[in-house]
C-alpha positions in Angstrom: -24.5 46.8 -22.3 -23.5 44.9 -25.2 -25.6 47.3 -28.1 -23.8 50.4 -25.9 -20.2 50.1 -27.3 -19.3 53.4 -24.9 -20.5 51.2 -21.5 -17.7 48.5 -21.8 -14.3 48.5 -22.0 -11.6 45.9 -21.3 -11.6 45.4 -17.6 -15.3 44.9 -18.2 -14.9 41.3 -20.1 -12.2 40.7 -17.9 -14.2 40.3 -14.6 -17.6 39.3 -17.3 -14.7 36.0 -17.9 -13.7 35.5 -14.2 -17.2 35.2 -13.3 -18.2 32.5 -15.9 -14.9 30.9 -14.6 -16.5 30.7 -11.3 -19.7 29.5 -12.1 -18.7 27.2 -14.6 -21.0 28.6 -16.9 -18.9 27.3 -20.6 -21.7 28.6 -22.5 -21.8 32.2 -21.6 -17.7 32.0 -21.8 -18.0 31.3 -24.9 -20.4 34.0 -25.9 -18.4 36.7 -24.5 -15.3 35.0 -25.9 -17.0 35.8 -29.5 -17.9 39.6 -28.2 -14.0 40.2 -27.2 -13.3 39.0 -30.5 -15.9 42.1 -32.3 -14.9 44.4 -30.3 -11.0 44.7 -30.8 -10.1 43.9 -26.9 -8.4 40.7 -28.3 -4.9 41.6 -28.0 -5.2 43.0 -24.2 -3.1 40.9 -21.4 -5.5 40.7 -19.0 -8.5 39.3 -21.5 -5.6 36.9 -22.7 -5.1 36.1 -19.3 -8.8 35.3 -18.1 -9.4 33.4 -21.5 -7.0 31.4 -20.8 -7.5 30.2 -17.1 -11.4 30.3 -18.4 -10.2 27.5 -20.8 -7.9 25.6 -18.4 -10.7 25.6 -15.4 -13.0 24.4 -18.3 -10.8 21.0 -19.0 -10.4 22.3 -22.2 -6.7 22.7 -23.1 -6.7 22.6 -26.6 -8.6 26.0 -26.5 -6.3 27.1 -23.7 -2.9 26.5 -25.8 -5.1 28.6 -28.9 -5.3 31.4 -26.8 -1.8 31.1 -25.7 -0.3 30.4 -28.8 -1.6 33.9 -29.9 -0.1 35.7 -27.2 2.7 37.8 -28.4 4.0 38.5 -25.0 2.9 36.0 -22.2 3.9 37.2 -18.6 4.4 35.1 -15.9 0.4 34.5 -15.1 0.4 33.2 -18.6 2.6 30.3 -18.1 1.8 29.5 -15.0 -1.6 28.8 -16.3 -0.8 26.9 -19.5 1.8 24.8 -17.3 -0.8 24.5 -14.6 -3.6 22.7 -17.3 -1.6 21.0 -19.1 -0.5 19.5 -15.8 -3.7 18.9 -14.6 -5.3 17.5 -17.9 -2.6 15.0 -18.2 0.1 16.3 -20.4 2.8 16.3 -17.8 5.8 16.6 -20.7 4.5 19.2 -22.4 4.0 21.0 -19.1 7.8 20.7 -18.3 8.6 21.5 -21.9 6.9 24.8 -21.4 8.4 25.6 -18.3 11.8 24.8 -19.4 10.8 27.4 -22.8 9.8 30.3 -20.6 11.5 33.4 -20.9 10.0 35.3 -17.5 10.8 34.2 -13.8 8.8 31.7 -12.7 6.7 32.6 -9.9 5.7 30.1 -6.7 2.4 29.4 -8.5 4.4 28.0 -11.2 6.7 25.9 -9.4 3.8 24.0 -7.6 2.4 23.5 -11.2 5.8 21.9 -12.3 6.2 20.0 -9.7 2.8 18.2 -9.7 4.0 17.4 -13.3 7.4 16.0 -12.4 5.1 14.0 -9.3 3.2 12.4 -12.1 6.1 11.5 -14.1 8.3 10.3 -11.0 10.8 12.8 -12.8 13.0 12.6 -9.8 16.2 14.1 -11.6 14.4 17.2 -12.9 12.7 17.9 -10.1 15.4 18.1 -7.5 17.0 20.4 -10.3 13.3 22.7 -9.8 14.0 22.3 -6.1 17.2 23.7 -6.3 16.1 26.7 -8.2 13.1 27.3 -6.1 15.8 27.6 -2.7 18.0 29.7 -4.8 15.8 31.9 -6.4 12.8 32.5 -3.8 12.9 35.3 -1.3 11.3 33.1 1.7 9.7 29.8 2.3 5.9 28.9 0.9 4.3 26.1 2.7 2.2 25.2 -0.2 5.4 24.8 -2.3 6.9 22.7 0.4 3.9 20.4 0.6 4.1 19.8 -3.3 8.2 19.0 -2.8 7.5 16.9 -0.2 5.1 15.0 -2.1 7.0 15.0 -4.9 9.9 13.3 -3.3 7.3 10.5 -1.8 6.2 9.4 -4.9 9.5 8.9 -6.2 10.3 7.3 -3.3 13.1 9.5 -2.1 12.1 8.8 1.7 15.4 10.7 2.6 15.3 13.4 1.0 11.9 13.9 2.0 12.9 13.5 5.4 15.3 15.7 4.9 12.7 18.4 3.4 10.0 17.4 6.1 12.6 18.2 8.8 13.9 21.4 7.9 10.5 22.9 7.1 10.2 26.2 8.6 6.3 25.7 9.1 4.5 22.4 9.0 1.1 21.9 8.5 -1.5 19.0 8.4 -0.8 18.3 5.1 3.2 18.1 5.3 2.5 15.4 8.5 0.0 13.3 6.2 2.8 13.3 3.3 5.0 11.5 5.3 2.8 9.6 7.6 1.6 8.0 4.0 4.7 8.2 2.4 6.6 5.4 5.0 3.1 3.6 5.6 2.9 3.2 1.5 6.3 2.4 1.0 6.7 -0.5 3.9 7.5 1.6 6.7 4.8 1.2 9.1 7.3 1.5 11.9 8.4 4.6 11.0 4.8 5.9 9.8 3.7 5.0 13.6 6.7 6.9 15.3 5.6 10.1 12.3 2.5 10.1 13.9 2.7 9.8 17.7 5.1 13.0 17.3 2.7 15.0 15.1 -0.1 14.0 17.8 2.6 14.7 20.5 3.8 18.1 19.4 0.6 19.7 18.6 2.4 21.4 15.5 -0.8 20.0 13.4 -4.1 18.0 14.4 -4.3 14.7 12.3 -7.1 14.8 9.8 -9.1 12.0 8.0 -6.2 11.3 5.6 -4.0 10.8 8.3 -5.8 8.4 10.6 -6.1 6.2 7.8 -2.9 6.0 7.0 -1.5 5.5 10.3 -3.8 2.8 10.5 -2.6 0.8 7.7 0.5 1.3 9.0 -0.4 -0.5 12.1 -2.1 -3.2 10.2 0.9 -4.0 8.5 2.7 -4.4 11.4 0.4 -6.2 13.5 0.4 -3.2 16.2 -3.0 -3.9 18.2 -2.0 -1.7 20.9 -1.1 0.7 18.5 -4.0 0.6 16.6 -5.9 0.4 19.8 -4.0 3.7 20.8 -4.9 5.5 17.6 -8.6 3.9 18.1 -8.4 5.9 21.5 -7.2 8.8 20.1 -10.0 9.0 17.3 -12.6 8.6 20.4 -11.3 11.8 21.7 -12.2 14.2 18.8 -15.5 14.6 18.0 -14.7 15.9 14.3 -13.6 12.6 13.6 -16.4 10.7 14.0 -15.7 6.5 13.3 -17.8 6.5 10.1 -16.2 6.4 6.5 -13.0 5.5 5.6 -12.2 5.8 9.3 -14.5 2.9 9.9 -13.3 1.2 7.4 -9.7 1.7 8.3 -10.4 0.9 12.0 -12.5 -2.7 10.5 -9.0 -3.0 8.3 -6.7 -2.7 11.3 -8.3 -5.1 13.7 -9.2 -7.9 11.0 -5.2 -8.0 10.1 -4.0 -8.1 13.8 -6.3 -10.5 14.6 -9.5 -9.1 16.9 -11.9 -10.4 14.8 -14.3 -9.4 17.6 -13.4 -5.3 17.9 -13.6 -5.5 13.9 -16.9 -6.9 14.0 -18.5 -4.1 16.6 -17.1 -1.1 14.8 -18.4 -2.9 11.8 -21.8 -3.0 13.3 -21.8 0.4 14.7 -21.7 2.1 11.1 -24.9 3.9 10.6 -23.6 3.2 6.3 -21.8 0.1 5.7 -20.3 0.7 1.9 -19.1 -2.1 0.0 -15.6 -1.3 1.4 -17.3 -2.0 4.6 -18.4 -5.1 3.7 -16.1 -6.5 1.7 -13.4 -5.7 4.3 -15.3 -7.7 6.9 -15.5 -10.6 4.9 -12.1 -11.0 3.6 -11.2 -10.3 7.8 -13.5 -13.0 8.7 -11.2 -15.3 5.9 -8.2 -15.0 6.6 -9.3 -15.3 10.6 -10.3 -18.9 10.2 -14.3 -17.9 10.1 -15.0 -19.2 6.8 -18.9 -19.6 7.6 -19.5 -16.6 8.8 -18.1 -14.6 6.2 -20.6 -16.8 4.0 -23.3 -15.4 6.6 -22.1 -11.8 6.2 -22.1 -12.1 2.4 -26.1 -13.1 2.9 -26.5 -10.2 4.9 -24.9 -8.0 2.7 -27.5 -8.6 0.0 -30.0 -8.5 1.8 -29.2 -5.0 3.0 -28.8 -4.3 -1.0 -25.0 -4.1 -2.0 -24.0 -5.3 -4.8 -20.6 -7.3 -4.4 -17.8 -6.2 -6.0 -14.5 -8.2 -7.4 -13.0 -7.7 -4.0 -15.6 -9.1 -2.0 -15.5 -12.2 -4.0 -11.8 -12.3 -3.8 -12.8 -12.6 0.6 -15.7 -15.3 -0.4 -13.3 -17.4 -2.1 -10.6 -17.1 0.2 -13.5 -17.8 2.4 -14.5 -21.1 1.1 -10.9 -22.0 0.4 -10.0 -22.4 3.8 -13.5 -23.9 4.9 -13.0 -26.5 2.1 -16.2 -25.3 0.7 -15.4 -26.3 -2.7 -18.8 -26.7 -3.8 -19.9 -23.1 -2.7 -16.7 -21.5 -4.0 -17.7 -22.9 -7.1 -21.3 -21.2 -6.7 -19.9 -18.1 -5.7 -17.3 -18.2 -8.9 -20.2 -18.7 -11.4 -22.3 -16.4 -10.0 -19.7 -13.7 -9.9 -19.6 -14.2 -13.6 -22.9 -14.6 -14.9 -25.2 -13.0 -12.2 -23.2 -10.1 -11.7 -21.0 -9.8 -14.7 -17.6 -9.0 -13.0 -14.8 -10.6 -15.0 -12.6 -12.8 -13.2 -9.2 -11.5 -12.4 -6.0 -13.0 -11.4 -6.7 -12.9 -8.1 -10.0 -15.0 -8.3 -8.4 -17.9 -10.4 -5.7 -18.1 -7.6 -8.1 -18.2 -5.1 -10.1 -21.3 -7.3 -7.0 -22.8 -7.8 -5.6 -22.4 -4.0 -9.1 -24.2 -2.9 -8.8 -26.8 -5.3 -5.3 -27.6 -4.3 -6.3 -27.5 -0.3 -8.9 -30.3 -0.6 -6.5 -32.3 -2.4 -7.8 -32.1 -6.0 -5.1 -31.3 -7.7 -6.5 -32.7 -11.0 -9.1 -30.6 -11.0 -7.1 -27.6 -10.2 -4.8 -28.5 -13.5 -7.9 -28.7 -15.4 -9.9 -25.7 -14.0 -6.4 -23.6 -14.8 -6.1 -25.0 -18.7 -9.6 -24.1 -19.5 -8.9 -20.7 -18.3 -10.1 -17.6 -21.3 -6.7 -16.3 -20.4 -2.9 -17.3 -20.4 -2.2 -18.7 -16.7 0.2 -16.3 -14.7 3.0 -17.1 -12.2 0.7 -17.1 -9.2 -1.5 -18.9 -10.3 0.6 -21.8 -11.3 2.3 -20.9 -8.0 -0.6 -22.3 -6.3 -1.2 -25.6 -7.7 2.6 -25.8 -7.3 2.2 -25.2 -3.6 -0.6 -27.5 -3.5 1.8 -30.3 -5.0 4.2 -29.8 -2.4 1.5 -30.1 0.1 0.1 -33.5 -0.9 3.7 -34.2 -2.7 2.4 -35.4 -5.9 6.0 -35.5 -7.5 5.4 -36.4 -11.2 2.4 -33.3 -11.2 5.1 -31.1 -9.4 7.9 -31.6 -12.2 5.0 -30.7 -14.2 3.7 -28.3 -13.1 7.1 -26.6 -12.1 8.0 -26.3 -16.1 4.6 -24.8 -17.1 5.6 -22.1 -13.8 9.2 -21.5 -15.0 7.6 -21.2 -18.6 5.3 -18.3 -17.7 6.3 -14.1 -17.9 7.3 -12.8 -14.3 8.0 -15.5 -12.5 8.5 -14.4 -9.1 11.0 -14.8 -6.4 9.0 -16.5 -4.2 8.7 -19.3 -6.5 12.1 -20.1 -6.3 11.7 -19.9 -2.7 9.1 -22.9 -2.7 11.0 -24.3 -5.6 14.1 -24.4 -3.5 12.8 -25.4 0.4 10.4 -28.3 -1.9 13.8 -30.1 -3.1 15.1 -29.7 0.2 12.1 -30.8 2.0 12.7 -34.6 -0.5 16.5 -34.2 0.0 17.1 -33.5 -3.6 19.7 -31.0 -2.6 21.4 -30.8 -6.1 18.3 -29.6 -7.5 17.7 -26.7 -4.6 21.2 -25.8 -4.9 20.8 -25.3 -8.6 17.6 -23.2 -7.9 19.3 -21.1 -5.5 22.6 -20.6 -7.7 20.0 -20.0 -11.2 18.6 -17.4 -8.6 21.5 -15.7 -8.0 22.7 -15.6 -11.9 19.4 -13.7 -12.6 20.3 -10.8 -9.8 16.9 -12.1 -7.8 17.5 -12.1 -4.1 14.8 -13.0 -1.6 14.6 -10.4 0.8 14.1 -11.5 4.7 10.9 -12.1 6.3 10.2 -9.9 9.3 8.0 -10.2 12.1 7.1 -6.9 15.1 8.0 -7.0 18.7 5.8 -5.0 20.9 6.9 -3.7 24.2 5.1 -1.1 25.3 4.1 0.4 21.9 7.7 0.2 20.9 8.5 -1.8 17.8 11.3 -3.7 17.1 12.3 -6.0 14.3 13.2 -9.7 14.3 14.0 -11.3 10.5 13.2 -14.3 9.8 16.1 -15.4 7.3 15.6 -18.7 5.4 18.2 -21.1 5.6 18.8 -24.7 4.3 19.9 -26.4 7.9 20.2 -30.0 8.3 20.0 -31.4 12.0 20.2 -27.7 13.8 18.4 -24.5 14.6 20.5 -21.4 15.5 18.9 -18.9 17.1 20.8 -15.2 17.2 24.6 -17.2 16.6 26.2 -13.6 15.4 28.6 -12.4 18.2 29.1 -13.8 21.3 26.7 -16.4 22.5 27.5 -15.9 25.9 26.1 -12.6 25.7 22.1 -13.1 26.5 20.1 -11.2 26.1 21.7 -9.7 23.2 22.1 -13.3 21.4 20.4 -16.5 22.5 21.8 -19.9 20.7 19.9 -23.0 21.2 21.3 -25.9 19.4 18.5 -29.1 18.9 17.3 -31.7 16.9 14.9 -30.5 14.3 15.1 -33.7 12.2 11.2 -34.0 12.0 11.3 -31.1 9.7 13.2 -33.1 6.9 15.1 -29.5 6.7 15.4 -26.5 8.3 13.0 -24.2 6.7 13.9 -20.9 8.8 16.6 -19.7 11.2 15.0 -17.1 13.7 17.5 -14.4 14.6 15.9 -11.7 17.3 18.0 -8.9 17.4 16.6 -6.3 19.4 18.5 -3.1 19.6 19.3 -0.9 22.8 17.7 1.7 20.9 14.5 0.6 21.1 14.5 -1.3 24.3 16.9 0.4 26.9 15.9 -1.0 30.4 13.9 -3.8 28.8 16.6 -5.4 27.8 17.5 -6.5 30.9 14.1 -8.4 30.8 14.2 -10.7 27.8 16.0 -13.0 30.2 12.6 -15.0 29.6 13.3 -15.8 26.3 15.4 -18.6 27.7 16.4 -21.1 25.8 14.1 -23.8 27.0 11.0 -21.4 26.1 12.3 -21.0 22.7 13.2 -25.3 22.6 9.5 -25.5 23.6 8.1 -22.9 21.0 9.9 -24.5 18.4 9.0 -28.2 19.2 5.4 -26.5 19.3 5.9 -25.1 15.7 6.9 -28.4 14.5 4.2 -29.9 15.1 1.6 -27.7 13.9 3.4 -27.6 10.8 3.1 -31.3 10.5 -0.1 -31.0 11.2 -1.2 -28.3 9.0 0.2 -30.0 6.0 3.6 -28.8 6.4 2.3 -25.4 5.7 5.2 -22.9 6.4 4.0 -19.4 7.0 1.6 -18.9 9.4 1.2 -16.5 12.1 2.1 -16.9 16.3 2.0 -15.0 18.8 3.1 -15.5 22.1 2.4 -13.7 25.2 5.4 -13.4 27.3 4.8 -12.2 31.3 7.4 -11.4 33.7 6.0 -9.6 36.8 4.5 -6.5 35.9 5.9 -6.8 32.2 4.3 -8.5 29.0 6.2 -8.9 25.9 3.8 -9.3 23.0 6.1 -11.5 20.4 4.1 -11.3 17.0 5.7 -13.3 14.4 5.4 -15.0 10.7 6.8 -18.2 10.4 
């Protein structure tokens, strides 16, 4: 056709370009790129046009901003184009620059191309400005468009105006539900993620997809929701398109490990038919922070014998692992090994973990050591955890020490203070917490409540943990009337064993969340929470005064349980 001038004309290189777009054939673009040029077609639209999304679809923008750059009239498939790879290939500015340059109306295509750009650059001033244009200036609602807003105003972390957006949508779809499922369980909002979901699943508006199971699911582990997860376990079991394999495995393995059923986390683990090395590595570091130190050694064995290679995570699990066993001698193994055997460069995360299982067996030289012979400058957490370690065995003259190389470092975190300030309180050197507290406050650094979930029924409600520096007394829910149970419950008693108060539980369950039930947290008398608390006492004593660590009591009243899961 090509030696037959008469048998071609423009509309044939046109499709001739769309069809190398489609295959991916660069080659043969090129080629008939070179035969527009011969043949005088160069100045057509439509040629322009398919060059230049042949370009973009090729990765190849410099090419693609040539071919627009000679366009002496772009229309609005032009710019949509160069916007939409410029976006896509990383140059997010010159995107918006080009959109704000554009002398044609911009089309829906091109507003979804923007707006991925102003996503990337968390542009969150510009891009309400595009939203406002797009509900001005468009005839009717496009869900694609929507989804892109939406997701636009997640990654900036608008959560209300999302909300906002996510309401008022005309038509919803699978993907609008697992922006916002994602968008709360990302951002800290588990609770709100869980109550996204049970109304998608609810209203039958949209089924949940891959994306969105897993999400919910790390919303739930966040929380500690077994039932929950359990619920969402039961829900998976139901459709047969979601089979537990994947990432929904893995999520599932994920969920259980951090609420605690160490046993459901190890059958779905050993249902897999393929176990990745998320797979594995999840089980581990779930079998670490449960307390089963050994056999997360036992599944690491395993693990190479069924030919995964570990990765930096899973020896993040082994040391944790080892840390809490007291295996120092086989953390050390595993830390050399990681280096040398399978050359993965320590990270921050494995010093800390080195350092934390130093400073558990009680060698706090060695953890000094072991940190200044370090390749790399020491960061806050890691100093953090000798620190800690001090505290623990109270070596004072290494703590003082210690503390200055900490309060030395970049970044030094809030929660340093913290343990700064409850460790002079702790020795009743209350000058020196005070002055810690007050340097915290100077700085604009406030240490934002612990939490812990109340289940009742799959509801969730929130009871903060708040810290407090209490000498003598433990207040439980003081605000208001204390005559007013079950609202507030004050219990006034000797914690004097403690040396200080570290924490001042306030449960503050709203009517919202409870209605009727209410009326049946008369069981969290005061005696049960005198008990709980002598209880906690002591196992802080005993665990080497370590102060967070994670209860749960089970609460039965007839034919109601109260599932109290807490951080302390």
């Amino acid at each position: 056709m090509l030696h037959h001038p008469t048998s071609y004309n423009h509309y044939t290189f046109t499709h001739a370009i769309k069809a190398c777009t489609l295959l991916h054939a660069r080659q043969k673009g090129l080629e008939i790129h070179a035969h527009v040029i011969k043949s005088g077609y160069y100045s057509d639209i439509f040629i322009y046009n398919s060059l230049l999304n042949f370009y973009v679809v090729a990765n190849d923008i410099v090419s693609a901003c040539r071919i627009f750059d000679l366009m002496s009239f772009p229309d609005v498939v032009s710019w949509t184009s160069i916007i939409s790879g410029l976006s896509k290939c990383g140059f997010e500015e010159e995107a918006i620059v080009k959109f704000c340059s554009m002398d044609v109306k911009p089309n829906t295509i091109t507003l979804v191309s923007v707006m991925s750009a102003c996503s990337s650059l968390r542009a969150l001033k510009l891009g309400k400005a595009i939203h406002g244009y797009s509900l001005r200036n468009l005839d009717e609602s496009n869900i694609i468009l929507d989804n892109v807003i939406l997701d636009f105003y997640v990654r900036c972390g608008s959560l209300v105006s999302a909300k906002y957006l996510f309401v008022n949508m005309l038509k919803r779809d699978v993907v609008s539900w697992t922006t916002m499922v994602g968008g709360y369980a990302q951002r800290g909002f588990s609770e709100e993620a869980v109550r996204v979901f049970r109304e998608m699943v609810e209203g039958g508006e949209a089924q949940p997809n891959e994306a969105t199971i897993v999400n919910v699911l790390s919303a739930c582990s966040s929380i500690g929701a077994l039932s929950l997860g359990q619920w969402v376990h039961s829900y998976i079991d139901t459709r047969s398109d979601l089979p537990v394999e994947g990432n929904v495995g893995n999520a599932l393995i994920n969920m259980y490990v951090k609420c605690g059923n160490v046993g459901m986390a190890t059958h779905i683990f050993n249902m897999l038919m393929h176990k990745d090395i998320i797979s594995w590595s999840t089980i581990i570091s779930g079998m670490a922070m449960n307390g089963h130190g050994m056999h997360a050694l036992h599944l690491f064995s395993l693990m190479l014998v069924h030919g995964v290679p570990p990765d930096d995570v899973t020896f993040i699990g082994l040391l944790s692992a080892c840390s809490h066993a007291g295996l120092v001698n086989k953390g050390l193994m595993f830390f050399e090994a990681m280096k040398d055997v399978y050359r993965i460069m320590p990270q921050e995360q494995h010093y800390a973990c080195m350092v934390d299982m130093y400073g558990r067996a009680g060698l706090l030289e060695e953890a000094e050591d072991f940190i200044r012979k370090m390749p790399v400058e020491a960061e806050g957490p890691i100093w953090g955890a000798l620190l800690n370690a001090c505290r623990v065995h109270w070596n004072e003259k290494m703590f003082e020490r210690i503390r200055q190389c900490l309060l030395d470092t970049r970044g030094v975190s809030i929660g340093t203070f913290a343990l700064l300030s409850n460790t002079y309180a702790s020795s009743d050197r209350w000058e020196d917490a005070i002055k810690v507290r007050d340097a915290m406050r100077s700085m604009g650094l406030k240490k934002m409540a612990g939490c812990s979930w109340i289940e009742i029924k799959k509801a969730i409600a929130l009871q903060e943990l708040v810290d407090a520096i209490v000498a003598g007394q433990q207040t439980i829910g003081t605000d208001g009337d204390e005559d007013s149970k079950p609202d507030n419950i004050s219990m006034a008693g000797d914690v004097s064993t403690w040396g200080h108060a570290l924490v001042k539980i306030s449960l503050s369950v709203s009517s919202h969340h409870l209605g009727e039930e209410q009326k049946k947290l008369d069981v969290l008398s005061n005696e049960v929470f005198s008990k709980a608390l002598k209880f906690l006492t002591e196992l802080i004593m005993i665990f080497m005064r370590v102060w967070i660590f994670f209860h749960c009591i089970l609460i039965s009243e007839e034919e109601e349980e109260t599932n109290i899961c807490g951080a302390i």
